[in-house]
C-alpha positions in Angstrom: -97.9 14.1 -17.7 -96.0 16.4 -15.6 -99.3 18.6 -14.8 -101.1 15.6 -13.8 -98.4 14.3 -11.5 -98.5 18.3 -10.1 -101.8 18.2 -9.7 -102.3 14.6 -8.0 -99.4 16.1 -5.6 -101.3 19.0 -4.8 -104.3 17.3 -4.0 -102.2 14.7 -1.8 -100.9 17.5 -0.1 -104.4 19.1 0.6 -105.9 16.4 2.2 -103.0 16.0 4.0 -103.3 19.2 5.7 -106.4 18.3 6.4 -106.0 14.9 7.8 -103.6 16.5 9.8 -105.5 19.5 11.1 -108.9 16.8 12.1 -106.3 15.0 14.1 -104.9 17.7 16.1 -108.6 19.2 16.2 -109.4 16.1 18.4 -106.4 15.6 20.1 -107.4 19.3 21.5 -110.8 18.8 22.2 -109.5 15.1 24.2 -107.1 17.3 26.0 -109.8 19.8 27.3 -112.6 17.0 28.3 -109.3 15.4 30.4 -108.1 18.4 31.6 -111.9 19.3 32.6 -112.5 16.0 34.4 -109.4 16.0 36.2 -109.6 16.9 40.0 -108.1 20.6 40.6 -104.7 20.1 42.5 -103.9 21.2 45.6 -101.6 24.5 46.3 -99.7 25.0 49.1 -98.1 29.0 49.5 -98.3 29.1 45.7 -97.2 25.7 45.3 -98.2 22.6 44.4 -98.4 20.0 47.6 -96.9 16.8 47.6 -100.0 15.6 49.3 -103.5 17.1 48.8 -105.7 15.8 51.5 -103.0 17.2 54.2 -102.5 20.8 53.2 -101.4 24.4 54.9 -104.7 27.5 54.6 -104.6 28.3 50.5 -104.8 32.5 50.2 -106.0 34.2 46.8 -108.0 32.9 43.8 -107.9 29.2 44.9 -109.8 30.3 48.8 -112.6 32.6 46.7 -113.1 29.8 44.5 -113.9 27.4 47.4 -114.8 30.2 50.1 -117.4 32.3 48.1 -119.1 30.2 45.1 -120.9 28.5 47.0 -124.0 26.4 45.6 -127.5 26.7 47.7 -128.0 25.5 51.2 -126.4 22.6 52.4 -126.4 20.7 55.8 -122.8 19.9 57.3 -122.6 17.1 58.7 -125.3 14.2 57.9 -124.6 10.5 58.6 -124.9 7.5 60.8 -123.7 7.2 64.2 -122.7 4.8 66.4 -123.1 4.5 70.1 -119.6 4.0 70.9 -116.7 6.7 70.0 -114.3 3.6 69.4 -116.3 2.4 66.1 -116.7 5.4 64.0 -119.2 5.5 61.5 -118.6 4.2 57.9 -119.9 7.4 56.2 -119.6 10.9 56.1 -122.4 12.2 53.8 -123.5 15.3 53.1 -126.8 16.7 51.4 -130.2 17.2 52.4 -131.8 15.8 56.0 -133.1 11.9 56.0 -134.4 11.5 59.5 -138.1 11.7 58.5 -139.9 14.2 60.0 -142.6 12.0 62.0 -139.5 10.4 64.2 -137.7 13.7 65.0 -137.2 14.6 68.6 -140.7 16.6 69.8 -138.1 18.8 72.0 -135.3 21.4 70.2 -131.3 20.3 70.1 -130.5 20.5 74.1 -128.4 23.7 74.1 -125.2 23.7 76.6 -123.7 26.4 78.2 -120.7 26.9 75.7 -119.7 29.2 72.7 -117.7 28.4 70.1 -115.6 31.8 69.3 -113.5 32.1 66.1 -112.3 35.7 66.6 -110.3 36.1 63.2 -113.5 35.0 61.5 -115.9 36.8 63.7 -117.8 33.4 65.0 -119.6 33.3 68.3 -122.5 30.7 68.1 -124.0 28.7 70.4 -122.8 24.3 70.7 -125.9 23.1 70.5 -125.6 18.9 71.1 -126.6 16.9 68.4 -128.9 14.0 69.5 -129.1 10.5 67.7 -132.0 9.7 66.4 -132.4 6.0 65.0 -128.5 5.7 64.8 -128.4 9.2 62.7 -126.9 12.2 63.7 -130.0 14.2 63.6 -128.7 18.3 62.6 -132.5 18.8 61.5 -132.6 22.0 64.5 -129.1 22.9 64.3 -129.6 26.3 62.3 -127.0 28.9 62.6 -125.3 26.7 65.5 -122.5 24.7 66.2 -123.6 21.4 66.7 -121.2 19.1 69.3 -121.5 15.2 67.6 -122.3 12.7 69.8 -120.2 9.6 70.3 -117.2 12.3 69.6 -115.3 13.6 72.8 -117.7 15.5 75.2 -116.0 18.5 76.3 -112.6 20.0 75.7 -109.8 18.0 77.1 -111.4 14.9 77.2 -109.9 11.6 76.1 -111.3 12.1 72.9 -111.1 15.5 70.8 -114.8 17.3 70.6 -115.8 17.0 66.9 -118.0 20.4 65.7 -119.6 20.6 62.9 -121.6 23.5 61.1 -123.5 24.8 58.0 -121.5 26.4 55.2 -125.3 27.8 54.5 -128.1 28.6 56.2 -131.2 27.2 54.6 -132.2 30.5 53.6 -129.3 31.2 51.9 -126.9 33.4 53.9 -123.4 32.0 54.5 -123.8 29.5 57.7 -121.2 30.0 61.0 -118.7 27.8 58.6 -118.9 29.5 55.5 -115.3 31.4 56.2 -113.7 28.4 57.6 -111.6 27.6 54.7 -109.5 31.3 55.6 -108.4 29.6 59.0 -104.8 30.3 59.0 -102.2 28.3 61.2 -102.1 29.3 65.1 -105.5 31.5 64.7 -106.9 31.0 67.8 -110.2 28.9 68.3 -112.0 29.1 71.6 -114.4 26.8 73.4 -116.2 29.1 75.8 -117.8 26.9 78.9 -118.5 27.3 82.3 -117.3 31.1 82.3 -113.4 29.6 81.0 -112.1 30.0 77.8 -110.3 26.9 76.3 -107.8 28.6 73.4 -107.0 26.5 71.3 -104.2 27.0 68.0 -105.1 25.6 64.5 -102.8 22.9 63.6 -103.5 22.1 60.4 -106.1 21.2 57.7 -107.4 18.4 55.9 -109.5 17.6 53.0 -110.9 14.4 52.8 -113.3 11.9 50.9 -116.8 11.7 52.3 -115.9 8.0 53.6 -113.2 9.0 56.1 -115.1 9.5 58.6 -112.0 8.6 61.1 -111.2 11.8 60.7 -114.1 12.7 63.4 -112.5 10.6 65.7 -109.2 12.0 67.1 -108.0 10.2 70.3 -105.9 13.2 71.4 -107.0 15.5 75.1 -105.8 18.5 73.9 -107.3 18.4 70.7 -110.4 19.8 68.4 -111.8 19.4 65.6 -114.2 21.5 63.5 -116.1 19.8 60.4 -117.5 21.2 57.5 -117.9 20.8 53.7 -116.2 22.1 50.6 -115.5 21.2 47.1 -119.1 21.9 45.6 -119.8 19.3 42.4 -121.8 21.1 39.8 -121.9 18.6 37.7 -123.2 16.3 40.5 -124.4 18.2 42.3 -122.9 17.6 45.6 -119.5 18.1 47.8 -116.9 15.8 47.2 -114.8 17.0 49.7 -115.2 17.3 53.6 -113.0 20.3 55.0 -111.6 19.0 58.5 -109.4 21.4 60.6 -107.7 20.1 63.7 -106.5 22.6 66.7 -104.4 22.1 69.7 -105.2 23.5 73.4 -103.1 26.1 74.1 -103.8 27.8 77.3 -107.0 28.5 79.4 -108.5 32.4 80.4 -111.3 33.2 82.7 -114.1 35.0 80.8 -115.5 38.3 82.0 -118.8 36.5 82.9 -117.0 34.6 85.9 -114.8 37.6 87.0 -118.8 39.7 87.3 -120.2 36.4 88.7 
């Protein structure tokens, strides 16, 4: 009788242990298929930030991460637009072009005068304007330009801050004028080169926001600027979810070398 009882015992405890070890089994593989759909948080200086759409440049494995795995080409900035600054658009999508081809301006982007100049990233491109095209921003000729969006403020200290936006990839692969832009740090200096003057400007601070906040493009400020790009690449689906939006103040004006020789 004893031996029986032992052994019923025993095999209680058994499958015990084994209930037991199924259960935390799946509690760890719940755990990992949360902790793998979560959003990654947002560091500030090694920290995590009480906020994560308002945050200061992130330095080390977090900037490669969103600085240098970056999936195939991708346009910038692709969305409708409005005719009037005051009533911003309602989306700011990413992804491939959708102005058809047959409706596409027969003439290249109109290319101004100015330069945009990011010395600590080693920018100096061309702001090429971006026409609308059937109430679409139209970046179909951009290339490895900066493209000025229309509607947004139309030169630097204008009512309305200039909005810029760029490539993080060029369609043949190499890293677009953009690609760096996450490495901005705070009062690096941005310059808007026009009419042989320089227009410094000092990076403020950086936001990253949901495709749909497209107010973001619209800052009613004279002395401000904004630069536009995307960031967050979505393997899973396949797209950005984030937009990467850095604003910068005017600081000071210089005369260029190609007004002092003129």
């Amino acid at each position: 009788m004893t031996l029986r009882r032992n052994g019923r015992l025993l095999w209680a405890l058994i499958f015990g242990a084994l209930a037991a070890a199924t259960g935390l089994t799946i509690f760890a593989l719940g755990w990992l298929l949360v902790t793998a759909l979560r959003p990654v948080p947002a560091y500030e200086n090694g920290r995590l930030s009480e906020s994560t759409t308002d945050l200061q440049p992130v330095s080390g494995a977090l900037t490669d991460v969103l600085t240098h795995s970056l999936p195939p080409p991708v346009v910038a900035i692709n969305t409708i637009a409005l005719p009037l600054a005051s009533e911003p658009v309602t989306q700011l999508a990413l992804g491939e072009d959708v102005v058809e081809t047959a409706i596409r301006p027969s003439q290249p982007v109109t290319s101004t005068a100015a330069q945009l100049i990011i010395p600590s990233l080693n920018v100096v491109q061309t702001i090429r304007t971006v026409p609308i095209v059937n109430e679409i921003w139209d970046i179909s000729q951009l290339g490895g330009d900066i493209g000025h969006l229309s509607t947004t403020g139309a030169a630097p200290l204008d009512a309305l801050a200039p909005a810029l936006v760029a490539h993080v990839t060029s369609q043949d692969g190499n890293p677009g004028p953009f690609y760096h832009l996450t490495e901005l740090q705070q009062n690096q200096e941005i310059i808007y080169r026009a009419n042989g003057v320089d227009y410094v400007y000092k990076v403020q601070r950086f936001r990253y926001v949901s495709p749909d906040q497209v107010d973001e493009l619209y800052w009613p400020n004279e002395k401000g600027l904004i630069l536009a790009t995307c960031t967050s690449w979505n393997y899973l689906g396949q797209a950005y979810d984030q937009r990467l939006i850095v604003r910068a103040v005017f600081s000071r004006l210089d005369t260029t070398d190609e007004e002092i020789n003129g």
